[in-house]
N, CA and C atoms as an extended XYZ file, in Angstrom:
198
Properties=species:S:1:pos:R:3:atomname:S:1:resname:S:1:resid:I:1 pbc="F F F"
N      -101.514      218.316       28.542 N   UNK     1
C      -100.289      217.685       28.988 CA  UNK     1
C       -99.179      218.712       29.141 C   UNK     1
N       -99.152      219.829       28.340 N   UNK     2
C       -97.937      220.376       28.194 CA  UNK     2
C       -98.005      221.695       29.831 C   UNK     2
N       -99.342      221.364       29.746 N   UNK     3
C       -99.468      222.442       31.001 CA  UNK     3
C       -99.377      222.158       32.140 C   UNK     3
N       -99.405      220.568       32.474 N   UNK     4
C       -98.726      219.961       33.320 CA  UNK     4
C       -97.404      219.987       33.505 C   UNK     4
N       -96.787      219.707       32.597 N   UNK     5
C       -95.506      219.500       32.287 CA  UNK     5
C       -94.729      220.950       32.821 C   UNK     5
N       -95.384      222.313       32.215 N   UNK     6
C       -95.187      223.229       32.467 CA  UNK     6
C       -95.182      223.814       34.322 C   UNK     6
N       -96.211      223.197       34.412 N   UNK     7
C       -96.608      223.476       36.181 CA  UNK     7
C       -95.636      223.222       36.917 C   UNK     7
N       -95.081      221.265       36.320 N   UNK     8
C       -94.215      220.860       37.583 CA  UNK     8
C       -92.729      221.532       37.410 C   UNK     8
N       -92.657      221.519       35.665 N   UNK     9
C       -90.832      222.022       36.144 CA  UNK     9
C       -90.878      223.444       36.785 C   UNK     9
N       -91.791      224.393       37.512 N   UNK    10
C       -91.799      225.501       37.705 CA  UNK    10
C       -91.883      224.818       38.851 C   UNK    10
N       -92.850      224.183       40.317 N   UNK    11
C       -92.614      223.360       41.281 CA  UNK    11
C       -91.349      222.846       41.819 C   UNK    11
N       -90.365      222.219       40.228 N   UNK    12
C       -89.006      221.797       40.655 CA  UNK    12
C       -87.980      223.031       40.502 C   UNK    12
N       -88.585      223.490       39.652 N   UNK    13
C       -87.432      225.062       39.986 CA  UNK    13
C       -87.584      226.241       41.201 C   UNK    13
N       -88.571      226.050       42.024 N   UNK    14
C       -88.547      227.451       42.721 CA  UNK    14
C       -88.190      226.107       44.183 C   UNK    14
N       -88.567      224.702       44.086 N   UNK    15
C       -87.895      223.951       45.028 CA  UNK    15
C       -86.410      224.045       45.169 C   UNK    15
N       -85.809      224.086       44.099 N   UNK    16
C       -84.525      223.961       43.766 CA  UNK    16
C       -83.731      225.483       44.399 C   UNK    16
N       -84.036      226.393       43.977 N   UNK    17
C       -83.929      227.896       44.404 CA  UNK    17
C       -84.106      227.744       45.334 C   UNK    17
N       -85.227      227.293       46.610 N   UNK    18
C       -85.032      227.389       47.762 CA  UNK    18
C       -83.984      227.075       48.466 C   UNK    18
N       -84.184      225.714       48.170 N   UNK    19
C       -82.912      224.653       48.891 CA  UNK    19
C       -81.455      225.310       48.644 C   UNK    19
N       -81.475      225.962       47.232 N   UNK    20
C       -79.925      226.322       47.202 CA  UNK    20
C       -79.693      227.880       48.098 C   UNK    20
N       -80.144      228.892       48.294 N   UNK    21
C       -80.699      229.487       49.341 CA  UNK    21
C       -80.082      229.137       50.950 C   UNK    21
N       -80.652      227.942       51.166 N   UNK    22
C       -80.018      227.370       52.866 CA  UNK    22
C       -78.951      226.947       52.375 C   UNK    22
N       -78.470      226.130       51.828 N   UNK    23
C       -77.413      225.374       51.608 CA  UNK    23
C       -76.194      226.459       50.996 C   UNK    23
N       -76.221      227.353       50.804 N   UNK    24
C       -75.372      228.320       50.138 CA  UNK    24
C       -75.186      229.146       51.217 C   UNK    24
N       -76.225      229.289       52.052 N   UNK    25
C       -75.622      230.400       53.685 CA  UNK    25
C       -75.151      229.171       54.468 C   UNK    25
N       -75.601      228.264       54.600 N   UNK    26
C       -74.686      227.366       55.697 CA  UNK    26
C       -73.349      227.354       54.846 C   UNK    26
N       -72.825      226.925       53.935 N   UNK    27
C       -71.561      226.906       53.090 CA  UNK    27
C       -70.593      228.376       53.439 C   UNK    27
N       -71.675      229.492       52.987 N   UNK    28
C       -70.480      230.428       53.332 CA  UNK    28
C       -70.538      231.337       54.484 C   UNK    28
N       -71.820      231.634       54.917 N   UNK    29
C       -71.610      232.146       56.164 CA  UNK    29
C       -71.302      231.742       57.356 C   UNK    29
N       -70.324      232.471       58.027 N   UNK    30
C       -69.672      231.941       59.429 CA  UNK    30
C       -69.601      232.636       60.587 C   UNK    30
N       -70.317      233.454       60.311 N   UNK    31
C       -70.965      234.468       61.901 CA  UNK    31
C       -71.844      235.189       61.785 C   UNK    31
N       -73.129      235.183       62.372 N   UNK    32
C       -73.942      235.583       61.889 CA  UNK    32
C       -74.218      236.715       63.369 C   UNK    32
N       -74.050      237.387       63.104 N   UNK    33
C       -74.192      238.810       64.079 CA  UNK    33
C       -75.579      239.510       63.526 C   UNK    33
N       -76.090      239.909       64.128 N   UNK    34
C       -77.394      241.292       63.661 CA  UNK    34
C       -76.600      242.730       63.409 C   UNK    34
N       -76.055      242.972       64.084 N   UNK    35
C       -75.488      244.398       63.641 CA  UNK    35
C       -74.819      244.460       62.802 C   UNK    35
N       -73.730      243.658       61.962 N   UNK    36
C       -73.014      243.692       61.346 CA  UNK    36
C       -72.980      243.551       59.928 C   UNK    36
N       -74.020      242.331       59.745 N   UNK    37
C       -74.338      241.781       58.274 CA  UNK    37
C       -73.522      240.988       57.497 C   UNK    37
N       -73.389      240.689       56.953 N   UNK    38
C       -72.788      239.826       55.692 CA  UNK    38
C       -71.900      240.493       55.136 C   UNK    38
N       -70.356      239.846       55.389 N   UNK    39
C       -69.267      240.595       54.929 CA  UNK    39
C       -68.771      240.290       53.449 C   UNK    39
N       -68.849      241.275       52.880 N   UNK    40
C       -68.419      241.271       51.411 CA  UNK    40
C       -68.076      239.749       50.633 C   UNK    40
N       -67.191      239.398       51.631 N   UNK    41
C       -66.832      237.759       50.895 CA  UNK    41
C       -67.571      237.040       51.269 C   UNK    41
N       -68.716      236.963       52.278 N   UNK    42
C       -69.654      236.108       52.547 CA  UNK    42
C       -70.741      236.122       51.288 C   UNK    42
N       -71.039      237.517       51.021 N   UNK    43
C       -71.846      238.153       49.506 CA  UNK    43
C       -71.481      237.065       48.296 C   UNK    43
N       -70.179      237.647       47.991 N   UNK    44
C       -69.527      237.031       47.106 CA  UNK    44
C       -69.841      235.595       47.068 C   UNK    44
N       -69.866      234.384       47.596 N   UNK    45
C       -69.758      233.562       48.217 CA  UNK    45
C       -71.130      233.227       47.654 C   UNK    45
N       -72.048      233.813       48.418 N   UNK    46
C       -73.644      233.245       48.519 CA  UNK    46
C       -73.902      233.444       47.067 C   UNK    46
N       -73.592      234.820       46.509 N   UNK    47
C       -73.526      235.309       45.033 CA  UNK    47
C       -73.454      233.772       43.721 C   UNK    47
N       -71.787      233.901       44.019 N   UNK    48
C       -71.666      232.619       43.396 CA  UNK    48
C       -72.315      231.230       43.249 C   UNK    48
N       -72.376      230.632       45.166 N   UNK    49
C       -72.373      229.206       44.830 CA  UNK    49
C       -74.339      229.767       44.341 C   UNK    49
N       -75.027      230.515       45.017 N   UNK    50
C       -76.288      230.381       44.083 CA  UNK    50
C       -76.373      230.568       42.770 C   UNK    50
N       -75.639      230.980       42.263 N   UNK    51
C       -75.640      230.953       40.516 CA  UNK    51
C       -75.202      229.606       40.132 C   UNK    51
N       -74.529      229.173       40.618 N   UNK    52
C       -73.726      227.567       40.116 CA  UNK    52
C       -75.219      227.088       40.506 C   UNK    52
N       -75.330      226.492       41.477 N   UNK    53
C       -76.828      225.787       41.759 CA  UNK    53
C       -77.650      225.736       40.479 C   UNK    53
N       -78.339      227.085       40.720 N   UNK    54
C       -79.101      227.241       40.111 CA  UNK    54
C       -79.899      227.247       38.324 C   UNK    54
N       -77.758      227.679       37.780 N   UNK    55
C       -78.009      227.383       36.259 CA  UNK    55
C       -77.842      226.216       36.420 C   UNK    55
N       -76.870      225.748       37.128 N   UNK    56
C       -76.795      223.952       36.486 CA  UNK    56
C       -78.126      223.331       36.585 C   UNK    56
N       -79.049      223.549       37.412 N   UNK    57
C       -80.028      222.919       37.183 CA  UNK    57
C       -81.119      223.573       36.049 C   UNK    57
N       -81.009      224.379       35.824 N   UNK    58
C       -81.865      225.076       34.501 CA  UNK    58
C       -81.253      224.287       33.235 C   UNK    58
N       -79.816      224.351       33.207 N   UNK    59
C       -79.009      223.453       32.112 CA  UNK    59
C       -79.824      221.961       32.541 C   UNK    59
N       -79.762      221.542       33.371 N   UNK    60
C       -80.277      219.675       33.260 CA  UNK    60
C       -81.537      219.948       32.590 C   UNK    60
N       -82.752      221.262       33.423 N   UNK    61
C       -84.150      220.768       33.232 CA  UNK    61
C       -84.149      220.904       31.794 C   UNK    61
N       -83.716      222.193       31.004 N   UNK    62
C       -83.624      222.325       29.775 CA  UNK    62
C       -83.415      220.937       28.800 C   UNK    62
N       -82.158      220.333       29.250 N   UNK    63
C       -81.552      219.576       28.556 CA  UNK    63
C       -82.566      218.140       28.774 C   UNK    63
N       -83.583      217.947       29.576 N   UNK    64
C       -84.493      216.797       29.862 CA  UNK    64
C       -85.521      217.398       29.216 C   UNK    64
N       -85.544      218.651       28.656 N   UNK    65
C       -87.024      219.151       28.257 CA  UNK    65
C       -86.930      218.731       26.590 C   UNK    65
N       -85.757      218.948       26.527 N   UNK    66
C       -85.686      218.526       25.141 CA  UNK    66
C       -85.731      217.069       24.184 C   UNK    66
């Protein structure tokens, strides 16, 4: 059981990481050029809101694991 258990929250976490991924470049990026790249505050930006995403949901799964 526990290795089930183990399987899926790893399934819901690298789902979760993805999704926050797209949803964090549509949010902050706003021109997407090839030559140019990702301007510092766009970094910043993607930096952040993927860390918010991502612990908060480590904080829920944690906090349901328990």
């Amino acid at each position: 059981m526990h290795k089930y258990l183990l399987d899926y929250g790893s399934h819901i976490k690298a789902k979760s990481e993805i999704g926050s991924v797209t949803t964090c470049f549509d949010t902050c990026v706003t021109d997407v050029s090839y030559s140019a790249g990702l301007s510092p505050d766009e970094k910043n930006c993607m930096r952040e809101c993927y860390m918010k995403r991502v612990l908060a949901k480590d904080d829920m799964f944690l906090l349901v694991e328990q």
